[in-house]
N, C-alpha and C positions, 0 to 999 in steps of 0.2 A: 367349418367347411369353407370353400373357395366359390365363386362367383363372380360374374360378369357385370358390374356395378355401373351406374349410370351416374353422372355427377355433374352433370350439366353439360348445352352444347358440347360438342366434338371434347368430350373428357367420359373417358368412360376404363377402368379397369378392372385388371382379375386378381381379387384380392379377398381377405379374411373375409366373413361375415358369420353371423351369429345361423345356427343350425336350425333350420323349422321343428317344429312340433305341431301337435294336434291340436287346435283352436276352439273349432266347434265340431260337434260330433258327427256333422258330416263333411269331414277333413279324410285327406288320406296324406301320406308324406311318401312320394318318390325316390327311389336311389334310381340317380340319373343316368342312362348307358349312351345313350343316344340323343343329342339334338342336334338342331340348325338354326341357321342365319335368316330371315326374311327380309326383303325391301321394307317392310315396316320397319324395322330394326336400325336400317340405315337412319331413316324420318325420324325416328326419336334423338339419334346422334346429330344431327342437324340440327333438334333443336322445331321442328315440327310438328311437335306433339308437347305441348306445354304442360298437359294435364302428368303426362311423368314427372315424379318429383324425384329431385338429387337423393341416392341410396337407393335407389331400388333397384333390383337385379334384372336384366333385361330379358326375352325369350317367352316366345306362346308356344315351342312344339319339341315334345321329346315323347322319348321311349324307356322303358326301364320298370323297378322290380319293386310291388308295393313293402315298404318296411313298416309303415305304422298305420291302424285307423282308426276312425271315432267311432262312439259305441254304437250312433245312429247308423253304421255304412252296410249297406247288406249285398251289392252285386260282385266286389272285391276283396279279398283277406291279405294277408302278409304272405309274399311270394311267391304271388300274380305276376306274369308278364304285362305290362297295361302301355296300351297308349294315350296318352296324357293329350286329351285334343285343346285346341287355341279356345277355345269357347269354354265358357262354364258356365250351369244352368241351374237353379234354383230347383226346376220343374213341377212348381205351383203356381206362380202368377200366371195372369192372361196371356203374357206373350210366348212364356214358354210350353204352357196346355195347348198351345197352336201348334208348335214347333219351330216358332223363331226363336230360337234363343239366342240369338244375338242381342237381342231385344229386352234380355230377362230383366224385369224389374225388384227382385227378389235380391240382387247382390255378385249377379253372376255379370253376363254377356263377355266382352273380352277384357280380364282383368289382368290374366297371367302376365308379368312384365308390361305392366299398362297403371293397374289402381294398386294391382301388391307385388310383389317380387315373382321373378318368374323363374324359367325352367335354365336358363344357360348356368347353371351351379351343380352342384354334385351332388345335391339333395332340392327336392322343393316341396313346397305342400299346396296339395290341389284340393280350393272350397268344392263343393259340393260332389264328391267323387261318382256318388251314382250314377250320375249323367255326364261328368266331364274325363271320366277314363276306359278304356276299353279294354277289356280280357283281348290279349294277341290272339291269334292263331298260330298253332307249331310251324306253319307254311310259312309264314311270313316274316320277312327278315327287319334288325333294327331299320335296317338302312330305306327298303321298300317302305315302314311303316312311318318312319318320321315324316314320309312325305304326305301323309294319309291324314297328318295333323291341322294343318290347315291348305298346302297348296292344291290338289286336288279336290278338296270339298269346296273351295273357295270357285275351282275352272268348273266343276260338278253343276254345284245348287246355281250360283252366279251366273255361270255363262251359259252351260248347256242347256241347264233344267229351265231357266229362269226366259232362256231364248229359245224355248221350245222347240228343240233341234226335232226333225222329224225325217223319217228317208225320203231321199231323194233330194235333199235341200242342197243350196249351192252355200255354205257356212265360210265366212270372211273372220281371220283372229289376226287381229290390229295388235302387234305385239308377241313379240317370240322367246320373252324372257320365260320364267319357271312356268307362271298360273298361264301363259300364251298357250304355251309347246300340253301343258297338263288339260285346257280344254280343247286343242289339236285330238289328245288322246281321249279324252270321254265324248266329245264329239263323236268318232267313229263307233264306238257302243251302238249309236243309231241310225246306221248306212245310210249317213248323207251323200249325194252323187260325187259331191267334191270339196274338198278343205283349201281355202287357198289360206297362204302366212305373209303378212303384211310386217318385214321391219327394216332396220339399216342396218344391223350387223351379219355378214353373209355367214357365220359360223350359226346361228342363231337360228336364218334360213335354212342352211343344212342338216340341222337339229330336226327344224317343222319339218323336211324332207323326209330324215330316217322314222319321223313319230305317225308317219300317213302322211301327210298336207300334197297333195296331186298337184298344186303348185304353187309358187314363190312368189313373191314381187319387193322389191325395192322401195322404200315408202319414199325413195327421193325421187321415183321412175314413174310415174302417173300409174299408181296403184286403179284408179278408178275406172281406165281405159282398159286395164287387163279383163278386170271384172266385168265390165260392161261386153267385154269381145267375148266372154266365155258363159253367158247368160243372154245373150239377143239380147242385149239392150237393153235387160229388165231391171239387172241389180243382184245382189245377194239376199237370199229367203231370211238369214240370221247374220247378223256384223257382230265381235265382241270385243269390246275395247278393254285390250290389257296393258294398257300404259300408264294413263293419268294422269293423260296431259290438254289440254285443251285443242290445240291443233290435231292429234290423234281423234278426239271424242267426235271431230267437228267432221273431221275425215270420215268414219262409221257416215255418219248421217246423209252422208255424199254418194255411199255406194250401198246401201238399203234398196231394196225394190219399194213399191207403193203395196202395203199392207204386211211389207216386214218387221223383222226384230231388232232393234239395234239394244244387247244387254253390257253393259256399263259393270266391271270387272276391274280399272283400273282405279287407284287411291290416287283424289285429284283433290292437289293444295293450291289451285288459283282457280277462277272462276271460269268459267266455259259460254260460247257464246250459242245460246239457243235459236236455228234458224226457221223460229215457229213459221214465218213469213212463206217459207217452202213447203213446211214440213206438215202444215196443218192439215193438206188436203190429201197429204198419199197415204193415211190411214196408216202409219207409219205407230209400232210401239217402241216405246221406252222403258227399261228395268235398269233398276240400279239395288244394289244389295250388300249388306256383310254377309260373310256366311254362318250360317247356324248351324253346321255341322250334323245335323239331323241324319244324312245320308252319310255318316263313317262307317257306322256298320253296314251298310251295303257295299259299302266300296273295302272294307277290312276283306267282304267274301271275293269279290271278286280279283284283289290281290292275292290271297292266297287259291282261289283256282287260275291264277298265271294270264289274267285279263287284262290288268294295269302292269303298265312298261313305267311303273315308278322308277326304278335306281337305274333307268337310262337318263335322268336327268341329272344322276348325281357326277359332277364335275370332279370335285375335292374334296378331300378327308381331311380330318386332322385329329390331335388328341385333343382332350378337352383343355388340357392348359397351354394350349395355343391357340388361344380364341383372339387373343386378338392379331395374329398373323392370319387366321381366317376372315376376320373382319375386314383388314387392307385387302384380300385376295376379292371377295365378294365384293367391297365399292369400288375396285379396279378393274371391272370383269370385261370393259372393252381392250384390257394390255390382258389380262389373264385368262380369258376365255371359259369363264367361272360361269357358271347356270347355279347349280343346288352345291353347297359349303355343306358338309354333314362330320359333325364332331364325333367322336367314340369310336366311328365303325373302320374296317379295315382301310391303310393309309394309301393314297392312291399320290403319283408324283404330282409337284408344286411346281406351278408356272410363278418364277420371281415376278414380283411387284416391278413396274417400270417407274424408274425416280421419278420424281414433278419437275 
């Protein structure tokens, strides 16, 4: 088969590779119809994630039709529709009987395109399948589901759940790229009074616009002055930093009220400055999380009863052996105006790459 091969910083191709098989008997092997691109995915090509080693096929999120399992697998047979989520869970150890499985210490947490080969190929094999694939729903399309693999459970458990969005809240999303605009939408699951979207690119803003967000700001435009004039003074009840950057994280902390939420969403590779000195006394919480995927199947139901506006975030199509003209579209997406890359599913037009 063919796959998305990693081979060191900024080298990465779509080339032969040897065809998975069933490992251990709670293996399943995938024919691939459907993945995507994640900002993580960028990080590994950069050269950000050290622990990927040269050969391994890169990808945590796809959709597609079970072809093989181990004798142990009892919740999927051979051609299942499945969604193949970013997580895999052993689901015996302590952390995963909790239901963090991010945490799993049994062989799982996020391995796919991480510790073993993942899902960007034509075929892949998924350890522990009873927990890490899911029977579709006839409702629910590749396209809608691939995003159910990790971006929404990530905006879900991380941002909403994690910042205890409640009604009537005034909820601040630092960040309007995919997991931004995706907890914009699970956020209103819980008729908060108002969504504002904190970012710099206005396509992005207008995205937060058509996804609910009541209003916009400019993160170059005193973001904090808005929120401060549309809450008396007080702050935002929940802030969710979807960037993962230090100046963004520091930003949250700035426009929390005194016994808010500021939940921590965005993948941050330099160090952030903690401003205990202010922060100690407003009763002020902090979360920070991977996601555990726990609520897929919550969120698979309310995709297929027509709840999540998943494939309004899908940008661009492509086939699967254009993966890496999807790759240049996705790290270009201030020239291309790229949100969600989504391989297999039906092709949508290509905004050219702008030269360097």
């Amino acid at each position: 088969m063919k796959g998305y091969v990693f081979h060191g910083p900024g080298q990465a191709a779509w080339e032969e590779v040897p065809d998975p098989d069933v490992q251990d008997p709670t293996d399943a092997v995938v024919r691939v119809d459907t993945v995507t691109i994640c900002g993580t995915d960028l990080h590994i090509l950069k050269g950000d994630v050290p622990e990927v080693r040269p050969g391994t096929v890169l990808g945590h999120e796809a959709v597609g039709e079970i072809v093989e399992v181990g004798a142990d697998v009892r919740t999927v047979q051979p051609g299942d529709r499945v969604l193949v989520s970013c997580i895999s869970a052993c689901g015996r150890c302590r952390f995963c009987r909790e239901g963090m499985y991010s945490q799993c210490l049994g062989g799982g947490g996020w391995i796919l395109g991480h510790h073993v080969d993942g899902t960007q190929a034509e075929f892949v094999r998924v350890p522990f399948a009873d927990l890490s694939v899911h029977a579709m729903p006839a409702a629910v399309t590749n396209e809608d589901a691939v995003l159910l693999a990790d971006i929404f459970p990530t905006a879900y458990e991380v941002g909403v759940l994690n910042g205890r969005v409640r009604p009537g809240d005034t909820v601040v999303v630092v960040g309007a790229g995919p997991v931004g605009l995706a907890v914009i939408a699970t956020a209103r699951l819980f008729a908060p009074e108002r969504v504002i979207a904190v970012d710099l690119a206005p396509a992005r803003l207008e995205a937060a616009r058509k996804l609910g967000a009541e209003a916009v700001a400019d993160a170059r435009e005193e973001p904090e002055q808005l929120v401060a004039d549309l809450t008396g003074g007080f702050g935002a009840d929940v802030v969710v930093e979807a960037v993962g950057v230090p100046e963004t994280f520091e930003l949250c902390t700035r426009m929390v009220r005194p016994g808010g939420r500021v939940a921590n969403a965005g993948v941050h590779g330099r160090p952030a400055t903690l401003h205990l000195e202010e922060l100690w006394i407003k009763n002020v919480t902090i979360t920070t999380g991977l996601v555990d995927t726990r609520t897929t199947p919550t969120l698979l139901k309310m995709a297929a009863a027509g709840r999540l506006p998943a494939s309004q975030l899908i940008t661009h199509t492509f086939p699967l052996e254009r993966i890496e003209e999807a790759y240049d579209v996705f790290a270009h997406a201030a020239e291309t105006g790229a949100l969600k890359v989504v391989l297999g599913g039906p092709q949508r037009e290509v905004v050219p790459v702008a030269e360097a």
